[in-house]
GUMAR-735369 format. One record per atom (N, C-alpha, C, O, CB): residue number from 1; residue in three letters; x, y, z. Coordinates in pm, 1 decimal, padded with zeros to 6 digits. Glycine has a CB too. Layout:
# GUMAR-735369
REC   nr  rest         u         v         w
REC  NUM   Ala         X         Y         Z
...
# end
This chain:
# GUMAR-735369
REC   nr  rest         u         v         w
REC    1   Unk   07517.0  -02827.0  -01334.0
REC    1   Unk   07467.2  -02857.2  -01202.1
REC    1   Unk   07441.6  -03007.5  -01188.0
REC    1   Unk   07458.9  -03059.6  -01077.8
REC    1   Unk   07339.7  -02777.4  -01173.9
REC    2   Unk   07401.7  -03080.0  -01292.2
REC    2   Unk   07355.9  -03205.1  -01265.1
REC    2   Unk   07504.3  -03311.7  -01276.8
REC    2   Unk   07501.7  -03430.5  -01244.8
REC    2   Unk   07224.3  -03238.8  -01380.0
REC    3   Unk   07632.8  -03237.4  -01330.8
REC    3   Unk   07761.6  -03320.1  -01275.9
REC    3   Unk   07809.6  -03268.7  -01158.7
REC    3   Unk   07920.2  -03315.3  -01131.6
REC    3   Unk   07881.8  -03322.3  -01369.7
REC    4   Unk   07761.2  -03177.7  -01066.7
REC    4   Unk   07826.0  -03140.4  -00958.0
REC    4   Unk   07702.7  -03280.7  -00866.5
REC    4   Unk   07725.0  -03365.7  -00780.4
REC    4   Unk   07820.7  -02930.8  -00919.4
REC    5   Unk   07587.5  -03243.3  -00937.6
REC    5   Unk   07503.2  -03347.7  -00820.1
REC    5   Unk   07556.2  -03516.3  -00807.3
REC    5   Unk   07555.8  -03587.8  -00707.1
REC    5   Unk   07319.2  -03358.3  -00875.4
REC    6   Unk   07595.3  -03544.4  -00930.7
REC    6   Unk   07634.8  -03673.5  -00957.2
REC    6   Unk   07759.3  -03679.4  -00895.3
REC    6   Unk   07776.6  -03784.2  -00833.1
REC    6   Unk   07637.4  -03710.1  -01098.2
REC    7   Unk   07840.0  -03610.1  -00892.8
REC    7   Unk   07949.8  -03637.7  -00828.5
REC    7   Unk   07977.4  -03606.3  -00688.1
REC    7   Unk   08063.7  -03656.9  -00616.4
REC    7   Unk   08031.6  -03591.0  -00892.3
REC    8   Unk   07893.1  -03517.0  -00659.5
REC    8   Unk   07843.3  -03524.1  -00495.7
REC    8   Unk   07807.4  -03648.4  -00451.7
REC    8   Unk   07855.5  -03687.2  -00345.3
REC    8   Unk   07717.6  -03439.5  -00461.1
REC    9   Unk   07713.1  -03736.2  -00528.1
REC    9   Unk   07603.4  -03784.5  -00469.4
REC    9   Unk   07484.6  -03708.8  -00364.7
REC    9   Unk   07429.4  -03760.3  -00267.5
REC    9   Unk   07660.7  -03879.1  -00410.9
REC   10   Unk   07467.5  -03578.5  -00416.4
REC   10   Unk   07356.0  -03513.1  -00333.5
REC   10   Unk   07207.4  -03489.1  -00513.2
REC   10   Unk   07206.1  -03482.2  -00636.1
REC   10   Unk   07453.2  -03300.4  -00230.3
REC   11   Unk   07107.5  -03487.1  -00380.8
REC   11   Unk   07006.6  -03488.5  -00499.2
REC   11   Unk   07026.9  -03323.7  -00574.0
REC   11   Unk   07118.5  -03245.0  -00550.0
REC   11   Unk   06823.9  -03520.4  -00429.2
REC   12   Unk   06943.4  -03309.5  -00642.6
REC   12   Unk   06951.5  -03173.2  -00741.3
REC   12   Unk   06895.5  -03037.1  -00633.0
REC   12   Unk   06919.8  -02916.6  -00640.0
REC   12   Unk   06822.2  -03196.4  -00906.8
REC   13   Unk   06822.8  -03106.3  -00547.0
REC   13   Unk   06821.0  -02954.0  -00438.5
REC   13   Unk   06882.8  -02938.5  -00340.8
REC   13   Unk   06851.7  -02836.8  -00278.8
REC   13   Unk   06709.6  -02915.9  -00374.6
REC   14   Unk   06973.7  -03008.3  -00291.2
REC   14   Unk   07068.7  -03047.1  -00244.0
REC   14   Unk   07199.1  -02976.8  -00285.4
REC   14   Unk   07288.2  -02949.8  -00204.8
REC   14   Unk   07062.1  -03165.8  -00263.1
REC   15   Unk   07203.6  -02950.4  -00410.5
REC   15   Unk   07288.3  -02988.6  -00482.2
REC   15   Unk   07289.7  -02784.8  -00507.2
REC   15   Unk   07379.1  -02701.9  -00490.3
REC   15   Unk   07244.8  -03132.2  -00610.3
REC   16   Unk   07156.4  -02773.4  -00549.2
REC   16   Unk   07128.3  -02615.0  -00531.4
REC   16   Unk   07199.0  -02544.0  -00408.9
REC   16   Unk   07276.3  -02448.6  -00417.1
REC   16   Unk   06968.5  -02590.8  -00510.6
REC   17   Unk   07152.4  -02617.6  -00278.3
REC   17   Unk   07153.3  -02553.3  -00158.0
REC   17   Unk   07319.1  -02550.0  -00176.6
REC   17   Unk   07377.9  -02442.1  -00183.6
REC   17   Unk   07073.5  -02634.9  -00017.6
REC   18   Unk   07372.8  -02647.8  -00182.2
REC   18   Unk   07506.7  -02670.4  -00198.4
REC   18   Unk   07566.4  -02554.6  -00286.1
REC   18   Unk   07646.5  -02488.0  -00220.6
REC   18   Unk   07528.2  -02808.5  -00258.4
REC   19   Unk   07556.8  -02528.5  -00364.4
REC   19   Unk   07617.7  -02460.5  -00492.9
REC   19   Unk   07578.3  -02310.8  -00456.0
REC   19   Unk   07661.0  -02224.8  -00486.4
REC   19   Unk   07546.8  -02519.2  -00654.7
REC   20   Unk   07445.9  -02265.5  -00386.0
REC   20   Unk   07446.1  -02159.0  -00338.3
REC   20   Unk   07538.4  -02069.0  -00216.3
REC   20   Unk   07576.5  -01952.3  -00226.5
REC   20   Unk   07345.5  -02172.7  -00320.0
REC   21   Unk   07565.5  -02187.8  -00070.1
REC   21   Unk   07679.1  -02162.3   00000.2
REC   21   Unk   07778.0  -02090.6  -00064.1
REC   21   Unk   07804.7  -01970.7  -00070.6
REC   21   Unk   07729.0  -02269.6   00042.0
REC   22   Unk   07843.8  -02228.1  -00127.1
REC   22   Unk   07920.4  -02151.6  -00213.6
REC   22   Unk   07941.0  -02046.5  -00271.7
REC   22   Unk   08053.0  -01996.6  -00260.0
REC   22   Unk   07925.5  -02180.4  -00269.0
REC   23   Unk   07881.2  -02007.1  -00319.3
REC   23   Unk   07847.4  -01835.6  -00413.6
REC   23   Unk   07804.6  -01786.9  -00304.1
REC   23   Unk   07891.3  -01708.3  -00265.9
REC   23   Unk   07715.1  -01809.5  -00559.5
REC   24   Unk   07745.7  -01788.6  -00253.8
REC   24   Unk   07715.5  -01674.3  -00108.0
REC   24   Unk   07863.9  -01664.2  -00046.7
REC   24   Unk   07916.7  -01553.3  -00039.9
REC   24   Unk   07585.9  -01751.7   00042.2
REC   25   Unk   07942.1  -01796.8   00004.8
REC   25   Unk   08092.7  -01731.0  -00045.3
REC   25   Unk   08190.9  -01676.0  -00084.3
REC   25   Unk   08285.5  -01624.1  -00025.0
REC   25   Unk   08124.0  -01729.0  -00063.4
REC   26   Unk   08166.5  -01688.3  -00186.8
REC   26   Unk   08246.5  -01618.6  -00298.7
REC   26   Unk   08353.6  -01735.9  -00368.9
REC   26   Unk   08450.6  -01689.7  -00429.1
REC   26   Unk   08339.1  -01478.5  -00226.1
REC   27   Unk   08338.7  -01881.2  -00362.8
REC   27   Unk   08406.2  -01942.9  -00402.3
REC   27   Unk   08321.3  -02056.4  -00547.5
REC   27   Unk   08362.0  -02155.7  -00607.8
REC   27   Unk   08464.4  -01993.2  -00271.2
REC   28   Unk   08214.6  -01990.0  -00553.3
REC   28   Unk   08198.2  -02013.1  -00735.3
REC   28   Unk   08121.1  -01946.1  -00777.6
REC   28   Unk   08043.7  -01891.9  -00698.7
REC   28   Unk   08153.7  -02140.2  -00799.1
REC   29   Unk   08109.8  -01922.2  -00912.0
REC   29   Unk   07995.0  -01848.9  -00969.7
REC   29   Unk   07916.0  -01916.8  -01043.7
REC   29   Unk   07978.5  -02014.7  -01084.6
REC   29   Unk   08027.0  -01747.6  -01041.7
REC   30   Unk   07816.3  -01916.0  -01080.3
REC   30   Unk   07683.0  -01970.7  -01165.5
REC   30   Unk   07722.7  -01910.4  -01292.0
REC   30   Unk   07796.3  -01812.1  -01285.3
REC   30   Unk   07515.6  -01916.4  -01111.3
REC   31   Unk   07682.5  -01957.2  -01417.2
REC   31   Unk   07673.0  -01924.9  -01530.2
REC   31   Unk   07582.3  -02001.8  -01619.0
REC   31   Unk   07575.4  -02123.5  -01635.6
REC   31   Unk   07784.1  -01919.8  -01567.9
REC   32   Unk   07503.0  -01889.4  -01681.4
REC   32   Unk   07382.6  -01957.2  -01782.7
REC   32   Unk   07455.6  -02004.8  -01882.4
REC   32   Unk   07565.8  -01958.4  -01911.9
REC   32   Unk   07263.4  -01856.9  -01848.6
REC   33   Unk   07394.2  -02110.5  -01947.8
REC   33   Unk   07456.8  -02196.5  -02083.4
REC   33   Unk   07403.6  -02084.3  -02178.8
REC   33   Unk   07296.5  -02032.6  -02146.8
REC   33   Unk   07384.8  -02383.0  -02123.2
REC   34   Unk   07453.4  -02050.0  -02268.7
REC   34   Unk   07477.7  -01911.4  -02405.3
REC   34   Unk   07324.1  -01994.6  -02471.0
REC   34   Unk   07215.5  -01941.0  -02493.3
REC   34   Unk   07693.7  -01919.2  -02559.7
REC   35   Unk   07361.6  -02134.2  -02489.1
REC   35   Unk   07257.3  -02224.4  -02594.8
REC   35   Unk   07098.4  -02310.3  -02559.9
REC   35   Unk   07024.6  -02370.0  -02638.3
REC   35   Unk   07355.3  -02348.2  -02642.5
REC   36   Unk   07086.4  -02290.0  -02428.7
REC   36   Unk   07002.2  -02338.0  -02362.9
REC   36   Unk   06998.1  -02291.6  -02197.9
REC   36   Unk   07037.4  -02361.8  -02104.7
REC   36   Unk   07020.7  -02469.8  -02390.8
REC   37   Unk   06929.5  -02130.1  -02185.7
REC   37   Unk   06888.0  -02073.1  -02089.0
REC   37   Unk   06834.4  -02193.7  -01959.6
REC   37   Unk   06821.4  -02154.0  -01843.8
REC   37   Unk   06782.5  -01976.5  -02151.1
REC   38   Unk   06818.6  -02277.4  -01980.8
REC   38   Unk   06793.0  -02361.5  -01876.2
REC   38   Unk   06879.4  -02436.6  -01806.3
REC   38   Unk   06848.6  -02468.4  -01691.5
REC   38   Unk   06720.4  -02431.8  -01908.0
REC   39   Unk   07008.7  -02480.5  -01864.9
REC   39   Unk   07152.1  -02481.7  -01821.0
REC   39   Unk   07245.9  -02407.8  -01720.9
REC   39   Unk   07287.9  -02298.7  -01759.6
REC   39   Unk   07202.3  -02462.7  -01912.6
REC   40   Unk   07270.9  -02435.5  -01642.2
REC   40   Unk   07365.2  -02340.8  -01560.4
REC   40   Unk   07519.1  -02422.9  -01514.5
REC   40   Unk   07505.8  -02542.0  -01486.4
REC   40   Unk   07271.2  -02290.8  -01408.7
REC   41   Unk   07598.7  -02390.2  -01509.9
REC   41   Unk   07746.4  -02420.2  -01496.8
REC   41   Unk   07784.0  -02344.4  -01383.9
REC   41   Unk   07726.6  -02238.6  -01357.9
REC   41   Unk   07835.4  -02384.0  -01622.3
REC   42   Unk   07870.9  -02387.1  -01318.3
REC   42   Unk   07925.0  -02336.3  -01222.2
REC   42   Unk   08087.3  -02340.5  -01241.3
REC   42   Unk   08153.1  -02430.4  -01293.6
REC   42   Unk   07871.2  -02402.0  -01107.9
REC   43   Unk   08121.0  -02250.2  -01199.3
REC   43   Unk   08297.0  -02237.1  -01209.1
REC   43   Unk   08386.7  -02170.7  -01095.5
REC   43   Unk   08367.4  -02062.3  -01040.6
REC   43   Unk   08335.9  -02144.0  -01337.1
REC   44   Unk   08473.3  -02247.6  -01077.1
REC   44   Unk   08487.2  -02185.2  -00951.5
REC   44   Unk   08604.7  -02047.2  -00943.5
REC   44   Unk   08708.8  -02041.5  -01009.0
REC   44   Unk   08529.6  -02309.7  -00853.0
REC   45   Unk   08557.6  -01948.3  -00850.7
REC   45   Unk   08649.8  -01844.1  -00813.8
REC   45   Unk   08779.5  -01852.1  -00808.2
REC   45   Unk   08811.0  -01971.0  -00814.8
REC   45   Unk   08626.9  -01805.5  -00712.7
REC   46   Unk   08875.5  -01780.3  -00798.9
REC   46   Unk   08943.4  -01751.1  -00737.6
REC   46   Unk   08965.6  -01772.8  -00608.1
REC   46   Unk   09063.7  -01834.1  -00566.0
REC   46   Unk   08940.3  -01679.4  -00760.5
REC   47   Unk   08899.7  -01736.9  -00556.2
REC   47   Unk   08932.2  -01767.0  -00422.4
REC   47   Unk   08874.1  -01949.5  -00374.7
REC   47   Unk   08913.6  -02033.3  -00293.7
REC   47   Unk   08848.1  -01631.1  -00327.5
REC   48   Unk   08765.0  -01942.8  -00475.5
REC   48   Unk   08755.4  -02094.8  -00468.8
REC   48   Unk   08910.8  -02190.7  -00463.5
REC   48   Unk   08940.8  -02274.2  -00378.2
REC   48   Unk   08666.8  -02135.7  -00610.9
REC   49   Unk   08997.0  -02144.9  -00589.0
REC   49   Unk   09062.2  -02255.5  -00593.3
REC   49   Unk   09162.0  -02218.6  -00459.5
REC   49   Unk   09219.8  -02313.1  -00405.9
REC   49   Unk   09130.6  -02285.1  -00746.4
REC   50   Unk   09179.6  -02096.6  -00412.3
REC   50   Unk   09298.6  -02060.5  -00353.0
REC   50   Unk   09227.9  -02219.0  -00218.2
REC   50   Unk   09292.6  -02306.6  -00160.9
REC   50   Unk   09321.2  -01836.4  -00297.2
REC   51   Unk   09092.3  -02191.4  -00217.0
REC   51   Unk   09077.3  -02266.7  -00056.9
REC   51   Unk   09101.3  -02412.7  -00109.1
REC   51   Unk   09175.5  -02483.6  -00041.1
REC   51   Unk   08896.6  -02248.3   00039.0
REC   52   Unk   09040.6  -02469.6  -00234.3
REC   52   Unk   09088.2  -02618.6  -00261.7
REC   52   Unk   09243.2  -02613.5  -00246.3
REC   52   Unk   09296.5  -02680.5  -00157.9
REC   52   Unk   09044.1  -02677.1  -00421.6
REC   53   Unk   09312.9  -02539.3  -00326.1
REC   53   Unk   09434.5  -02578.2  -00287.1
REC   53   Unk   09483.6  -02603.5  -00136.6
REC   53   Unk   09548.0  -02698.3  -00091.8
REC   53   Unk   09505.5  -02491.1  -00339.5
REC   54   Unk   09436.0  -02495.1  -00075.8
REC   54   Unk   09479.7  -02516.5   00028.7
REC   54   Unk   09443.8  -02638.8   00127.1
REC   54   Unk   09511.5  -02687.8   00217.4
REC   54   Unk   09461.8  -02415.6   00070.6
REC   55   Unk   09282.2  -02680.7   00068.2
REC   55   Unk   09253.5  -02849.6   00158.2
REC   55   Unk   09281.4  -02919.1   00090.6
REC   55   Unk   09262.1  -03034.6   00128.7
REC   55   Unk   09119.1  -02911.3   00206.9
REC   56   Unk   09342.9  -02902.8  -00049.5
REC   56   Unk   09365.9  -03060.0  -00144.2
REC   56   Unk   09473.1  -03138.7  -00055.6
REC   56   Unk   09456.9  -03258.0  -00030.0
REC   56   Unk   09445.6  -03035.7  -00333.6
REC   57   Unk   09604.0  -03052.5  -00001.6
REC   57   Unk   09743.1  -03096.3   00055.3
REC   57   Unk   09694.9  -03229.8   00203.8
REC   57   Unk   09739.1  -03335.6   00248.5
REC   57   Unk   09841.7  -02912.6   00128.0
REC   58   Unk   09580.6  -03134.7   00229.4
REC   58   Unk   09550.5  -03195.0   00443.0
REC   58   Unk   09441.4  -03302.7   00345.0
REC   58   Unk   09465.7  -03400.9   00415.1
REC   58   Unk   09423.9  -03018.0   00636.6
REC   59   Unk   09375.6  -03339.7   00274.9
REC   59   Unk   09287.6  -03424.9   00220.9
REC   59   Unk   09407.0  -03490.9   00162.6
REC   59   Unk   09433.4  -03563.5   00258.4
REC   59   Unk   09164.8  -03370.0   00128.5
REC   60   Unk   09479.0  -03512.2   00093.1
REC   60   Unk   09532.2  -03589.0   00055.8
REC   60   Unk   09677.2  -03693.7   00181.1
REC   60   Unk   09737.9  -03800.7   00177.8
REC   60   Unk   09562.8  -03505.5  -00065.6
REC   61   Unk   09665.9  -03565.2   00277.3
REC   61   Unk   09767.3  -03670.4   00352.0
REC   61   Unk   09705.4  -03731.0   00431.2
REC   61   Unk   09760.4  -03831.0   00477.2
REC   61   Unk   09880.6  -03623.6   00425.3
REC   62   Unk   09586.5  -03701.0   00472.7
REC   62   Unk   09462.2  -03756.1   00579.8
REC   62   Unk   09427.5  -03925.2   00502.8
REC   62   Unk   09434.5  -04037.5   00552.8
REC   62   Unk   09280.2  -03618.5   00570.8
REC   63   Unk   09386.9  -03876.7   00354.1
REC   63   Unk   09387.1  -04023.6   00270.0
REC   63   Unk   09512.6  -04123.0   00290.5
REC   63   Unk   09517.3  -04242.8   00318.4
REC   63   Unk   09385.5  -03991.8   00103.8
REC   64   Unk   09642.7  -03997.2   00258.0
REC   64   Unk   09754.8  -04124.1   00268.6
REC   64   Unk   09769.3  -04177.5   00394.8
REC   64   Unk   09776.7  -04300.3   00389.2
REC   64   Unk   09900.7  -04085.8   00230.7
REC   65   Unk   09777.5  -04124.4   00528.2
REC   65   Unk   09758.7  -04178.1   00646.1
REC   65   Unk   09710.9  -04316.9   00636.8
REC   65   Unk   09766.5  -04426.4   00628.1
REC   65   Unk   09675.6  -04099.6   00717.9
REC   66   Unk   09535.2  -04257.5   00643.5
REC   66   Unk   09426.7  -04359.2   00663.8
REC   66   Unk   09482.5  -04491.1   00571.5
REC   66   Unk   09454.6  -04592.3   00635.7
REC   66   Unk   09264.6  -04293.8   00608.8
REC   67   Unk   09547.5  -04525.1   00451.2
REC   67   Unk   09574.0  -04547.0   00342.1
REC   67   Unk   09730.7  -04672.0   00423.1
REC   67   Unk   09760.1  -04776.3   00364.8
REC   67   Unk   09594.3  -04379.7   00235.6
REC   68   Unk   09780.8  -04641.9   00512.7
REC   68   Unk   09906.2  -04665.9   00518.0
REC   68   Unk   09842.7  -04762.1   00641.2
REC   68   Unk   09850.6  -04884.6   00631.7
REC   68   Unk   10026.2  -04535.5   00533.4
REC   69   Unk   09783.8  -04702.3   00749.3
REC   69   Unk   09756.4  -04747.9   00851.2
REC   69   Unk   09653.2  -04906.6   00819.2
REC   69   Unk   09653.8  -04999.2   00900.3
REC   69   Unk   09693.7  -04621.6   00928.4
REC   70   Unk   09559.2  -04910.8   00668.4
REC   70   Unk   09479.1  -04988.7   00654.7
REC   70   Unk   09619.5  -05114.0   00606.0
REC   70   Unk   09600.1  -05234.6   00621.2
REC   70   Unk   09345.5  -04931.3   00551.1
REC   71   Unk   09736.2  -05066.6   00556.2
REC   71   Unk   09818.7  -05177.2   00488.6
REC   71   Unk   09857.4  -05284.1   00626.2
REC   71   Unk   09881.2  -05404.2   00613.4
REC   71   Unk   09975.3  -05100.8   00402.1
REC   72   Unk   09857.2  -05219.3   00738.9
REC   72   Unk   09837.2  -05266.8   00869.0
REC   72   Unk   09764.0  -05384.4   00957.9
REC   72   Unk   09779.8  -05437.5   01067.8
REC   72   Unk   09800.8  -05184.9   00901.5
REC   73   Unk   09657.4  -05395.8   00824.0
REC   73   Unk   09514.6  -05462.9   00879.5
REC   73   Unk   09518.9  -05590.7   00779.6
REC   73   Unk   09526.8  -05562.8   00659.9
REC   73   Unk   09350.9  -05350.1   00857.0
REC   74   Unk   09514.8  -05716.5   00812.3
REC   74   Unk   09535.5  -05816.9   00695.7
REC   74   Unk   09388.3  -05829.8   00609.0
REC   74   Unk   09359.8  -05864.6   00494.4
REC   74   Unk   09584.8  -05977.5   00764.0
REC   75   Unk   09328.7  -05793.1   00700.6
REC   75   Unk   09191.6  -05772.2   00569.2
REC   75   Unk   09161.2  -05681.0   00478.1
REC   75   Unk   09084.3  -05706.5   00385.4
REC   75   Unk   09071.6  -05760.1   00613.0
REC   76   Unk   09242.5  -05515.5   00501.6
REC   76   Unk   09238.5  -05420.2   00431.0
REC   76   Unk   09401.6  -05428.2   00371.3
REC   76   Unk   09440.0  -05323.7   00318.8
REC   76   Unk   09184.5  -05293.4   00513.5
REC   77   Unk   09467.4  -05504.7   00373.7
REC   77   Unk   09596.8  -05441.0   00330.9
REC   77   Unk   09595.4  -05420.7   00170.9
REC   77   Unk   09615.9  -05309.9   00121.3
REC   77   Unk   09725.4  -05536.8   00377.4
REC   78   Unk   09557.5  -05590.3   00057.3
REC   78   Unk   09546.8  -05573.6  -00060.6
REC   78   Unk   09467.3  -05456.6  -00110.6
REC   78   Unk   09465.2  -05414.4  -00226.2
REC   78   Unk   09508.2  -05678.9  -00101.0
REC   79   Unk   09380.8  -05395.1   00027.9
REC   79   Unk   09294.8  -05316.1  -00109.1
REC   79   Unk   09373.9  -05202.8  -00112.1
REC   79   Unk   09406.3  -05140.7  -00213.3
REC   79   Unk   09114.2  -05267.9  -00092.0
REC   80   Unk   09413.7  -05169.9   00040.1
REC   80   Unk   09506.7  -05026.3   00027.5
REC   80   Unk   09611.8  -05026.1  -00076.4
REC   80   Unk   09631.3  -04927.4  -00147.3
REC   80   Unk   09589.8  -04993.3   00164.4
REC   81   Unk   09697.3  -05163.6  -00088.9
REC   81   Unk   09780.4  -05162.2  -00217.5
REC   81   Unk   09757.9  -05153.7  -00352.8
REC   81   Unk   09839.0  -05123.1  -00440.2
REC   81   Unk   09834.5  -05248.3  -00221.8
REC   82   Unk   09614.0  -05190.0  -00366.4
REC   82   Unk   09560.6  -05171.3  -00525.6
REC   82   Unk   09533.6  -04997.2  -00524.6
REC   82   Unk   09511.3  -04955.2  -00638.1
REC   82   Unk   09383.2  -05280.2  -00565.3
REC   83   Unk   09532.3  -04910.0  -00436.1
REC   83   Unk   09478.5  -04792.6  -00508.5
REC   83   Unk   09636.7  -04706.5  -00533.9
REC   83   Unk   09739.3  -04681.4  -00470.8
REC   83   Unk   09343.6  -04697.8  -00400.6
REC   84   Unk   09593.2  -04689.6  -00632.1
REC   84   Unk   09712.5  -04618.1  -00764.5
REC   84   Unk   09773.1  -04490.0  -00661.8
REC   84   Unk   09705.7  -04436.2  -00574.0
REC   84   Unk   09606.1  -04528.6  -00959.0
REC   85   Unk   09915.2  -04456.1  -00695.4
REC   85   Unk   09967.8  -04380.2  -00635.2
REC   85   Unk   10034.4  -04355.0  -00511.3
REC   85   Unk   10116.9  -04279.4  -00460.0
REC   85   Unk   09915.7  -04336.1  -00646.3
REC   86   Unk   09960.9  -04452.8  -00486.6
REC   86   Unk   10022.6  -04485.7  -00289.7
REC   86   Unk   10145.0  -04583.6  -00294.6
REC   86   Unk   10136.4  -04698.6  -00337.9
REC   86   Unk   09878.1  -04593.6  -00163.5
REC   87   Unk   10274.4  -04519.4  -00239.8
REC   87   Unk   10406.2  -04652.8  -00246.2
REC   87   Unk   10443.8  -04597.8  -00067.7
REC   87   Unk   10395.0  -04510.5   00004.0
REC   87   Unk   10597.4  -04619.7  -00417.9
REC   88   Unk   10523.1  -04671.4  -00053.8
REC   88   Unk   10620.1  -04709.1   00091.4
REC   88   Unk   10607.4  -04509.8   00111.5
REC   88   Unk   10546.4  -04431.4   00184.2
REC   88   Unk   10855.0  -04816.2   00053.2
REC   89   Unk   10697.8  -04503.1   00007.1
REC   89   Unk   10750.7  -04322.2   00094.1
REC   89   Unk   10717.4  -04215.1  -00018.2
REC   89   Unk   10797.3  -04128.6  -00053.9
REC   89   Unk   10971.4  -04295.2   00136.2
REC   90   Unk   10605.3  -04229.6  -00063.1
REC   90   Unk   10544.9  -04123.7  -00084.2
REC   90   Unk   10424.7  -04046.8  -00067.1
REC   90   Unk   10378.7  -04077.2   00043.0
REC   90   Unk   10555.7  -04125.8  -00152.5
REC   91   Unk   10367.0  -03979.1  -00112.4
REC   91   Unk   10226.0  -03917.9  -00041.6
REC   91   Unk   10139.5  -03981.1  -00214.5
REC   91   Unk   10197.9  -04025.7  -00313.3
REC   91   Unk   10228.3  -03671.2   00009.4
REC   92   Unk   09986.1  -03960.7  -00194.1
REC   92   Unk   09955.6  -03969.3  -00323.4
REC   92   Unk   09946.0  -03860.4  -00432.6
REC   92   Unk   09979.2  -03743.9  -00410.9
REC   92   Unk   09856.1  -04020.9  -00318.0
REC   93   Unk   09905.9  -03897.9  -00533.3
REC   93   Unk   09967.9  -03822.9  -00662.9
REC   93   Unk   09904.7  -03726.1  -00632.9
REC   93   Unk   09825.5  -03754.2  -00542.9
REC   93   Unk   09951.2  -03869.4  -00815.2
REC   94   Unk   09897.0  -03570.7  -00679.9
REC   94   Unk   09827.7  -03493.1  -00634.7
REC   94   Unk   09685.8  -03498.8  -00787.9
REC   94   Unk   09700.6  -03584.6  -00875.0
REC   94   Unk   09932.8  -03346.8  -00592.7
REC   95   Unk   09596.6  -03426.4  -00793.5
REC   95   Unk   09506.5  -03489.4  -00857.1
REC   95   Unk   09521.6  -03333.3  -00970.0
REC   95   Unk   09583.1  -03231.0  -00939.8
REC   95   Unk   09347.8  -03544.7  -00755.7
REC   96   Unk   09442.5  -03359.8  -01105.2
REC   96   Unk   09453.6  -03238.6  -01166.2
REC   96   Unk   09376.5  -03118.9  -01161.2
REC   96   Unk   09409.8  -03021.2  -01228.3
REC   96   Unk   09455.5  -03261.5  -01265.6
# end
């Protein structure tokens, strides 16, 4: 829970409320750590990944868009060119 909060950037109850949606969902489940009952992990469903997959494609072309349109702008262009993966005619890399 405390790398889902960090990588949110939401605080730890936040981060609860967050992680509960979810499972009230059905797109992750909670799991106690075997070695320290105070631990919990989350992993996501099945149907979790079916829905990431399905927004990874529209999130990633929404980025490449936004991404193409900034090469446009002489104050944003170098930065849009420094981020990895983005060329003339392709989309970006898809992530793992």
């Amino acid at each position: 829970m405390q790398q889902v909060s960090r990588a949110t950037a939401l605080s730890p109850s936040a981060t609860t409320r967050l992680v509960t949606r979810l499972e009230n969902r059905g797109y992750l489940r909670r799991i106690l750590c075997d070695d320290d009952r105070r631990g919990i992990y989350t992993e996501l469903t099945r149907a979790g990944a079916d829905v990431l997959a399905e927004v990874q494609s529209l999130d990633d072309a929404s980025l490449t868009d936004a991404l193409r349109a900034a090469r446009e702008i002489p104050e944003l262009s170098e930065l849009a060119d420094a981020v990895p993966g983005l060329s003339e005619n392709s989309s970006l890399t898809p992530r793992p």
